[in-house]
N, C-alpha and C positions, 0 to 999 in steps of 0.2 A: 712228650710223654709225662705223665703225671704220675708221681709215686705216691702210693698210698702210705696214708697211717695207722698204727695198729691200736686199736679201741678195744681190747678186750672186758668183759664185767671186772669190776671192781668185787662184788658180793659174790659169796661160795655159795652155789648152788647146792641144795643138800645132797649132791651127792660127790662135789667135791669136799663136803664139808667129813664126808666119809672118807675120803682118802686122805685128807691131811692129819686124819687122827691118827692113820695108816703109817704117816710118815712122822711120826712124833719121836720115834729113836733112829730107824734107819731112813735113810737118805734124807733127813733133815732139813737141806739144803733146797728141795725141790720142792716143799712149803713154802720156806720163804720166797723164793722166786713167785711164786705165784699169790700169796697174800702181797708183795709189795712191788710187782712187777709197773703197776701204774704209776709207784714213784720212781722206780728203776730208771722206766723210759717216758718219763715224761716230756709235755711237751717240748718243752725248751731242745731235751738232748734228742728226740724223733727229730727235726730241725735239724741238726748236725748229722746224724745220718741221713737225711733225705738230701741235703747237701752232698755228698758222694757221688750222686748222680744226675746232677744240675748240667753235665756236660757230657753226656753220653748219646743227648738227641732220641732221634725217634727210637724206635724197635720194640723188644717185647715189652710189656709192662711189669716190671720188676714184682717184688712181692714185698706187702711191709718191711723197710727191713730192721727195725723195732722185733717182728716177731723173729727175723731172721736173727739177729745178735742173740736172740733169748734161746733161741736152735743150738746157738754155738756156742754159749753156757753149759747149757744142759748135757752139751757133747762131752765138753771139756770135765765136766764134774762126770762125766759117767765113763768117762776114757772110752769113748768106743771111736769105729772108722763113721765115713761117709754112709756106706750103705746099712749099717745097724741104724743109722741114726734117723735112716730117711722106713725103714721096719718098725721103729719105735713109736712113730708118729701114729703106726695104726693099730700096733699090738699093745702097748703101754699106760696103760688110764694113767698113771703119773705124767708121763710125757704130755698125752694130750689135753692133762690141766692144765701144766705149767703153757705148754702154746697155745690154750684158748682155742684147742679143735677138741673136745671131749666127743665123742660116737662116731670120730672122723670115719670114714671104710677107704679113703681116698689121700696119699701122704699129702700136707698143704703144699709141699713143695719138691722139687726132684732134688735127686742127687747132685745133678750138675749145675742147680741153680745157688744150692750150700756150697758148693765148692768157689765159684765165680764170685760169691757175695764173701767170703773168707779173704779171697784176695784181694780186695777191693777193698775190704777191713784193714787188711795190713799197708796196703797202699800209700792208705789214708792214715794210718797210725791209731786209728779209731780201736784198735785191741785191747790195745793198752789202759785205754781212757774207761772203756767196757769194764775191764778186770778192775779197777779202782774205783769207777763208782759202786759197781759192788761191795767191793770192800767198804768204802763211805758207809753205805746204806745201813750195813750190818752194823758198824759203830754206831750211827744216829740213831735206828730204831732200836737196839740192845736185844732186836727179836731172833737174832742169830749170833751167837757167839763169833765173832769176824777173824777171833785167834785160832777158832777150828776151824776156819775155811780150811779145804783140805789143798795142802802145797802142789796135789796134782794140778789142781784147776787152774795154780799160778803155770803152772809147768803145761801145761795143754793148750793155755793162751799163747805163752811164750814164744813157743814153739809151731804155732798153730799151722805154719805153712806143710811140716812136715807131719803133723797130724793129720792133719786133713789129704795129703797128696800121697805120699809114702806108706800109710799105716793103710790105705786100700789099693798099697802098687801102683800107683799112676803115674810111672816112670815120666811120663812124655809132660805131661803138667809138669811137674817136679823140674826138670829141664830146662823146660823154656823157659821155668819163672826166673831161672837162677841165670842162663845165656841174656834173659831181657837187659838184666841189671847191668848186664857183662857190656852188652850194644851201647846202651845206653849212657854208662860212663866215656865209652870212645866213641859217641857220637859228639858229647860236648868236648872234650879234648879235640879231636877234629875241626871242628864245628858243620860237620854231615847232617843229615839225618838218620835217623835212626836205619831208616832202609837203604839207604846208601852202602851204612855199613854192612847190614844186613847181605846183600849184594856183592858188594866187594870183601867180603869174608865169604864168600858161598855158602851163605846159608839163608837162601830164599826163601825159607819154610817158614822163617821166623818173620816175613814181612808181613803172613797175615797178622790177623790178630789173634787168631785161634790156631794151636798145631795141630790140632785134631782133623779141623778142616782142614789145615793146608795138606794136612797124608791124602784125605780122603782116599779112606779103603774101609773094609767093612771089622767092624770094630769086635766081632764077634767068630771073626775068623782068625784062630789063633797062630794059623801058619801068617797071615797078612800082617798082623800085630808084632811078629818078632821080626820080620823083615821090617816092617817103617820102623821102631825103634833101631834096627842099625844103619837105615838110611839117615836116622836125625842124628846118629852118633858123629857120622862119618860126617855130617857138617858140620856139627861142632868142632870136631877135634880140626 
């Protein structure tokens, strides 16, 4: 699988040249991302995120994820959930300068593809390094005051697991990210596998890799939804 890179223009189109005039007292912030987004993620650091998925093998074809970290800025600085963020993408001429879709009608990315690529951010510790070159950037170029970064953005990185999972109810994510950690320390204690332990804690749900798949039940039926969240309880506990 070959992960793409994100090549967005360099030069404002005159009609993003209109909306950065737009953003000249409020949201600030969403200027700069987008005038110096090409230093942001430059090559070098594209490379370290396309590194994340060097071992993932075949399957779908991921999305830049260059544009994807710049999704999860933009989230963080606006405090919103998952699904505002993936709305914004088609209703927001700010947003879709800053992501390089400007007349999108189509989000570039789903809900569940931001959320998967968040984790895999934190995984990798790659958040962290995200929130700080930013901050770099705004010292280097002096085009963003980096003492106004707003302390939310630090606080929405931080926290990103529970931004992203909790702040749209997604109990069952939420969960399994926190049980993984759980397995996976008593699997090297042990020296098991992870599904071993998985197994011999009864909690088979967790040997996919997905718990969504492993309910398999229809995600829209809200009687099915509160039943598997207390089937995953009861493995937990």
């Amino acid at each position: 699988m070959t992960t793409a890179r994100w090549t967005p223009a360099v030069a404002p189109t005159r009609q993003e040249q209109f909306i950065l005039k737009r953003l000249g007292r409020v949201r600030k912030l969403l200027g700069f991302l987008r005038l110096h987004r090409h230093e942001l993620f430059d090559a070098a650091f594209q490379d370290e995120l396309v590194a994340m998925y060097r071992t993932t093998g075949a399957g779908k074809e991921a999305r830049p994820p260059a544009m994807m970290a710049m999704a999860m800025l933009v989230q963080g600085y606006l405090g919103i959930s998952d699904a505002e963020m993936i709305e914004l993408t088609v209703l927001d001429l700010r947003v879709q300068m800053v992501l390089g879709c400007l007349g999108a009608e189509e989000p570039p990315f789903s809900q569940g593809a931001l959320q998967e690529f968040r984790d895999r951010v934190i995984a990798a510790e790659m958040d962290r390094r995200l929130l700080e070159r930013t901050i770099d950037l705004a010292k280097q170029t002096k085009a963003f005051d980096h003492r106004k970064l707003p302390k939310t953005l630090r606080v929405a990185i931080d926290s990103s697991p529970l931004e992203g999972a909790a702040r749209v109810e997604d109990t069952f994510n939420l969960l399994a990210h926190a049980a993984r950690n759980v397995v996976a320390c008593a699997a090297r204690l042990l020296g098991w596998t992870e599904a071993q332990v998985c197994i011999q804690a009864g909690m088979p749900l967790l040997v996919d890799s997905s718990i969504k798949r492993a309910l398999d039940i229809d995600w829209n039926d809200a009687v099915e939804k509160t039943e598997a969240i207390k089937t995953f309880s009861r493995q937990l506990d």
